[in-house]
C-alpha positions in Angstrom: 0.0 0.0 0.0 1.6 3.6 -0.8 2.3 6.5 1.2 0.5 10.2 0.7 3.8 12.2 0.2 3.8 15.5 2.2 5.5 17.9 0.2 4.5 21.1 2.3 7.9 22.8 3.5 9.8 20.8 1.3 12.2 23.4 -1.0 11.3 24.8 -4.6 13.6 25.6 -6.7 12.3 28.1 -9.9 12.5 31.4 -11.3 11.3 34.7 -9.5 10.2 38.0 -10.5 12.5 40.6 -9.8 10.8 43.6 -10.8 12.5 46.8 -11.4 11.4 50.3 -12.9 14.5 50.0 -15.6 12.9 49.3 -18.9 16.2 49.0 -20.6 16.5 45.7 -18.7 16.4 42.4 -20.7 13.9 39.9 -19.6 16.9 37.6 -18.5 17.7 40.1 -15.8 14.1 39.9 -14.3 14.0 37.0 -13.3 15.8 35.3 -10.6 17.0 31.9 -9.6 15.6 31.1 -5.9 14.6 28.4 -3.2 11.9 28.2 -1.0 9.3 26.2 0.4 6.4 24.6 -0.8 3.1 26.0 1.3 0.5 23.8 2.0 -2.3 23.4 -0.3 -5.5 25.5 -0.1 -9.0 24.4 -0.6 -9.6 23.6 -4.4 -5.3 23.2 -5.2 -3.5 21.1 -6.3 0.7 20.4 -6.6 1.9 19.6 -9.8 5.5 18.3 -10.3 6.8 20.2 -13.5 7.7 18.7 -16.4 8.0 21.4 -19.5 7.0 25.1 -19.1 6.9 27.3 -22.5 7.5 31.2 -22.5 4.8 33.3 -24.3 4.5 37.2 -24.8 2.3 37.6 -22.1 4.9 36.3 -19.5 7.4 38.8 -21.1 5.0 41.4 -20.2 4.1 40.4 -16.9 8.1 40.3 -16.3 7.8 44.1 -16.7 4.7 44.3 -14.5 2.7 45.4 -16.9 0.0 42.5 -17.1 -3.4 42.7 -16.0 -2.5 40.9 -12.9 -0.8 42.0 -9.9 2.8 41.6 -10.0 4.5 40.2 -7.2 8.4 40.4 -6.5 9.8 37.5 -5.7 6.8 35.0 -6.7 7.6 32.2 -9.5 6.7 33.4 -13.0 5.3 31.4 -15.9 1.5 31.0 -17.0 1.4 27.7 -17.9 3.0 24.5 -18.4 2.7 20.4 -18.1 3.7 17.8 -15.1 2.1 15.0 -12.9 0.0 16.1 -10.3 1.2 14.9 -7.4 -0.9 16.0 -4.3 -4.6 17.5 -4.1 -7.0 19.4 -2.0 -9.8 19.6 -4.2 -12.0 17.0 -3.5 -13.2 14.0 -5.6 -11.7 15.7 -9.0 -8.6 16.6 -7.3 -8.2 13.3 -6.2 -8.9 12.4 -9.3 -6.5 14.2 -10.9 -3.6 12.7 -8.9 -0.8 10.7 -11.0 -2.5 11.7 -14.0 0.3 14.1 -16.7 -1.9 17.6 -16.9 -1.1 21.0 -18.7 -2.0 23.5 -16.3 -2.6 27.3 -16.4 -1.2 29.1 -13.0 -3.5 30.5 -10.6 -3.7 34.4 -11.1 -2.2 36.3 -8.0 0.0 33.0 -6.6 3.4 31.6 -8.2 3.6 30.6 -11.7 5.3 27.6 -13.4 8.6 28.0 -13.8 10.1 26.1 -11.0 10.1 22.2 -10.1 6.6 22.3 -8.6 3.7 24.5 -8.8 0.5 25.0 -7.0 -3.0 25.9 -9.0 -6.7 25.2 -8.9 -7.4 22.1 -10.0 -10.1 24.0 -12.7 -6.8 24.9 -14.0 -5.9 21.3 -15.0 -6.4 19.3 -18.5 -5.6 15.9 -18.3 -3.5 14.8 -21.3 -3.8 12.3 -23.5 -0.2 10.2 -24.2 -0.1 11.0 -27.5 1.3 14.7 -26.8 4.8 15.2 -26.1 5.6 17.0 -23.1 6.4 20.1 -25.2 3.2 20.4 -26.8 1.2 19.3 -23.6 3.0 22.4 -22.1 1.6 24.6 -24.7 -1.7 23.2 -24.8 -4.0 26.3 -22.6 -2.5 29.3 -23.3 -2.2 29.4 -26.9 -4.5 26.3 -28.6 -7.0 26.9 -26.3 -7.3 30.8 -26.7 -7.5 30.0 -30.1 -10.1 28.0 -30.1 -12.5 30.4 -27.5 -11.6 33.1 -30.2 -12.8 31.4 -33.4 -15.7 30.3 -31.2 -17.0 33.6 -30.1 -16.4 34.7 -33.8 -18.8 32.2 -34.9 -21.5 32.9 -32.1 -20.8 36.4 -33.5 -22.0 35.7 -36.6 -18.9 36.1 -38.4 -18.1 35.3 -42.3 -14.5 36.3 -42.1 -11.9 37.6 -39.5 -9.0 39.7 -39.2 -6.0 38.3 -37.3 -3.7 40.7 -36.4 -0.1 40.1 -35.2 -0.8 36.4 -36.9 2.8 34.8 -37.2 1.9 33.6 -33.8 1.1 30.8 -32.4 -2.3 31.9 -31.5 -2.8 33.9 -35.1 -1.0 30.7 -36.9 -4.0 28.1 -34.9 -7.2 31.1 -35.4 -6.2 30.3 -39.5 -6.3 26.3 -39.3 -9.3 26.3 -37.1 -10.9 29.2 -39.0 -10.3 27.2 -42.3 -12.2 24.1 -40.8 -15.3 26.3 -40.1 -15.1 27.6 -43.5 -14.3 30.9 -42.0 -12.2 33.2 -44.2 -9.4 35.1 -42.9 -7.2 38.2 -43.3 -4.0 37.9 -41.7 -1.7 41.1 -41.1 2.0 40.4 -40.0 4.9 42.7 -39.9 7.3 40.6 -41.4 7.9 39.4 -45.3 9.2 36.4 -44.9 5.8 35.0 -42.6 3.5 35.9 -45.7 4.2 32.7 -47.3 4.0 30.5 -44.2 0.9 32.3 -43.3 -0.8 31.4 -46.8 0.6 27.6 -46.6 -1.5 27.7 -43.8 -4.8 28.5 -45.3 -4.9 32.3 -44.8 -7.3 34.1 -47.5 -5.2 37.1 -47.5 -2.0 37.7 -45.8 -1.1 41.7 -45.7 2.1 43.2 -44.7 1.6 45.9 -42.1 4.8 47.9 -43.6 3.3 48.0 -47.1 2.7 51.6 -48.5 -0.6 51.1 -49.8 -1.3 48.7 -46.5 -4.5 50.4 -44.9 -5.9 50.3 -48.7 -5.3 46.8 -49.7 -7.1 46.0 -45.9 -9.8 48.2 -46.7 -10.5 46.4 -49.8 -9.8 42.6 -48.6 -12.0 43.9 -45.5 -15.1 44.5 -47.7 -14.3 41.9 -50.3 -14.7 39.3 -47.9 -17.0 40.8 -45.3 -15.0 40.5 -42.6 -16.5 41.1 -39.0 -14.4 40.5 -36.2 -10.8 41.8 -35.6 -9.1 39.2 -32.9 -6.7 41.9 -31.7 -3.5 40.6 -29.9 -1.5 44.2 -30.6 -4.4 47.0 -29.0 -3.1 50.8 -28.9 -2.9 52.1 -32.4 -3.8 49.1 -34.4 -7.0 48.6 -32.9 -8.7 51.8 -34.1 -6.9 51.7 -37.5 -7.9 48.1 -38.5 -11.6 48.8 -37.4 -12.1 51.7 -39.7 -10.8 49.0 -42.8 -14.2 47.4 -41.5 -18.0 47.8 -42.0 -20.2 48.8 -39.7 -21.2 46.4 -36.9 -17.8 45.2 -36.8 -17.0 43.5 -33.3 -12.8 43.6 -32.0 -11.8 40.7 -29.5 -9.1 42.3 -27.7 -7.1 39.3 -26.0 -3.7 40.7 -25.9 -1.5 43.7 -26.2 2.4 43.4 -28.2 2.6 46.7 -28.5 5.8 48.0 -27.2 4.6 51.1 -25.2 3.2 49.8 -22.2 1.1 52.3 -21.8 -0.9 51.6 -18.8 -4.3 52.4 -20.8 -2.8 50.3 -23.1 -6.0 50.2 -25.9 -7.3 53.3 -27.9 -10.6 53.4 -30.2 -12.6 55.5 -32.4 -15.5 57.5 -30.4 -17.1 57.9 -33.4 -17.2 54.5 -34.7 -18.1 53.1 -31.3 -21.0 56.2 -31.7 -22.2 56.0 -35.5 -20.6 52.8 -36.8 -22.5 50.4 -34.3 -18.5 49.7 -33.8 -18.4 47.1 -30.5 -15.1 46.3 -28.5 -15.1 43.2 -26.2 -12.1 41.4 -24.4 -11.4 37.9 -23.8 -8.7 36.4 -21.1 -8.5 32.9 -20.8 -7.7 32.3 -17.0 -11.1 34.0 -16.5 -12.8 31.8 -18.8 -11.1 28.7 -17.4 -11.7 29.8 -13.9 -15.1 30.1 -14.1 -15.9 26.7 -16.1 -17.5 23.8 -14.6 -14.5 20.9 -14.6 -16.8 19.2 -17.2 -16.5 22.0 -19.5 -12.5 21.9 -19.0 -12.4 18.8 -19.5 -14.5 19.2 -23.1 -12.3 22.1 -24.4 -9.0 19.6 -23.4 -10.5 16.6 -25.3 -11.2 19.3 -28.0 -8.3 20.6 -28.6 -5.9 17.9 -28.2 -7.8 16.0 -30.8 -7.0 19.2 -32.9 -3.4 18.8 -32.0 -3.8 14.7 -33.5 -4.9 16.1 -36.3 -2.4 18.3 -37.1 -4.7 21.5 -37.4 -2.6 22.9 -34.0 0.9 22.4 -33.0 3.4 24.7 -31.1 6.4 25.8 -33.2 9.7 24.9 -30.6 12.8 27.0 -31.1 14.4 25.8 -28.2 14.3 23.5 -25.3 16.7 24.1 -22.3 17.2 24.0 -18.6 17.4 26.0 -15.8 21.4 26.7 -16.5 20.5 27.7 -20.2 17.0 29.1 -19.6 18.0 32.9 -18.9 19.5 33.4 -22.4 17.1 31.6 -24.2 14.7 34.0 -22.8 16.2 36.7 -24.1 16.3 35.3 -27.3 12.5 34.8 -27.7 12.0 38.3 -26.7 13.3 39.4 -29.6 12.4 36.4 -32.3 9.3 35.3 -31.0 8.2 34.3 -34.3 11.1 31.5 -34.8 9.1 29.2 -32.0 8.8 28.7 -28.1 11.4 28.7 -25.8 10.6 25.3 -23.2 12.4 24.9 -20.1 12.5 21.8 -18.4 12.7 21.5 -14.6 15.9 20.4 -12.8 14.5 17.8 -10.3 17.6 16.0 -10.0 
């Protein structure tokens, strides 16, 4: 008969937010290296041993304290990431869940994922099928899943044909495949030449370059051509506004992220008058909050959902890089700048 492991008190070892007012710090140096112990688990928790933990933009922001969630110094970083679950207080699921591999999203306002062991509400846990590597287990919430709820609420929208900016990413690159299977057309905008092709390969109606002189013509045109509705916005500030006047009236932007470089604290800007006299409608979507107020059925449905999109091949995680804890800083840094070449994974160092 087995033992129930206590791991309360036991030490932790992950990366910590060091936060700092200097913006001309690189990610690598805003993060650091710690120990401490594991606390014990609170109703609805559960402890996950880590296995593989990608990075995404939104971690990179939160790095500068700038997300939509407090930032705490000193607290693990990382939203999300794969391992076994390996103690539970969460009742007949949670006890459920134990031994089983999950991809988990961390809980907002506690410590993230980067570290040997996390703690999160069990709501927060898909069980995975064996099929998935631990790679693409770890990328399975933030990303496939967003881009799922996005294509989704497009649909319920009553939408023909989308915009996707920002959509070399992983989230744009899974909106086109899942789009395409829904017989939704799609106009992709990237900043880059050399994603256009990868972007069309994909399925993408009409890929535009953003740096094109006669840009905010040729989405003006492909806009009404195609009657495109909805704007899944992963950039906000200035783009928002711009690519919404390319659209007809009645036009709805999903606003589920922000790459834009300023910071701003506002961070979003939009058109009073086309909010006014263009029926123009601007709604946001975050995934923890969707996730976190699910029933564990409907968890468990959007899992078995998208994993059987990642068996088909319609989603799967571009990887630039896997590394440890000894390599993990300067990979970091190197995603910052090329986020488009793939994720960065970092495997735990249990040894």
């Amino acid at each position: 008969m087995s033992t129930q492991v206590n791991y309360t008190g036991k030490t932790n070892k992950g990366f910590a937010l060091s936060l700092s007012n200097d913006a001309s710090l690189p990610s690598s140096k805003r993060i650091s290296l710690i120990e401490k112990p594991i606390p014990a688990l609170a109703k609805g928790q559960v402890l996950v041993k880590m296995l593989a933990a990608p990075v995404n933009p939104s971690d990179l922001v939160h790095l500068l304290g700038k997300y939509g969630i407090s930032a705490n110094d000193g607290a693990y970083v990382g939203f999300e990431g794969t391992g076994i679950v390996v103690d539970a207080n969460a009742g007949l699921y949670g006890k459920w869940l134990i031994g089983k591999r999950v991809a988990l999203s961390a809980q907002p306002g506690n410590d993230g994922v980067w570290a040997n062991y996390a703690i999160t509400k069990a709501n927060y846990c898909l069980p995975v099928r064996k099929s998935l590597t631990n790679e693409q287990a770890a990328t399975l919430i933030v990303n496939p899943c967003t881009a799922v709820c996005l294509v989704e609420r497009a649909k319920a929208l009553g939408a023909k044909a989308i915009v996707i900016n920002a959509a070399a990413s992983q989230v744009g690159k899974g909106v086109i495949r899942y789009a395409k299977r829904h017989q939704i057309n799609t106009i992709a905008t990237v900043r880059s030449e050399q994603n256009v092709e990868v972007l069309q390969q994909l399925g993408a109606d009409k890929v535009l370059l953003t740096t094109a002189d006669d840009y905010h013509d040729q989405l003006k045109t492909a806009c009404q051509h195609y009657h495109a509705t909805v704007l899944l916005d992963a950039v906000a500030a200035d783009d928002t506004p711009q690519v919404l006047k390319a659209m007809p009236n009645s036009s709805t932007a999903i606003v589920y992220g922000r790459l834009t470089e300023t910071y701003d604290p506002i961070g979003g800007l939009f058109s009073v008058a086309d909010v006014i006299f263009r029926d123009i409608k601007i709604e946001g979507f975050w995934l923890a909050k969707y996730i976190g107020s699910a029933s564990p059925l409907q968890v468990i449905l959007l899992s078995r959902k998208v994993q059987k999109l990642f068996e088909q091949g319609i989603f799967h995680t571009d990887i630039a890089k896997v590394t440890d804890f000894d390599g993990f800083a300067q990979a970091l840094d190197h995603y910052a700048k090329c986020k488009s070449d793939g994720k960065v994974i970092l495997i735990p160092d249990h040894s």
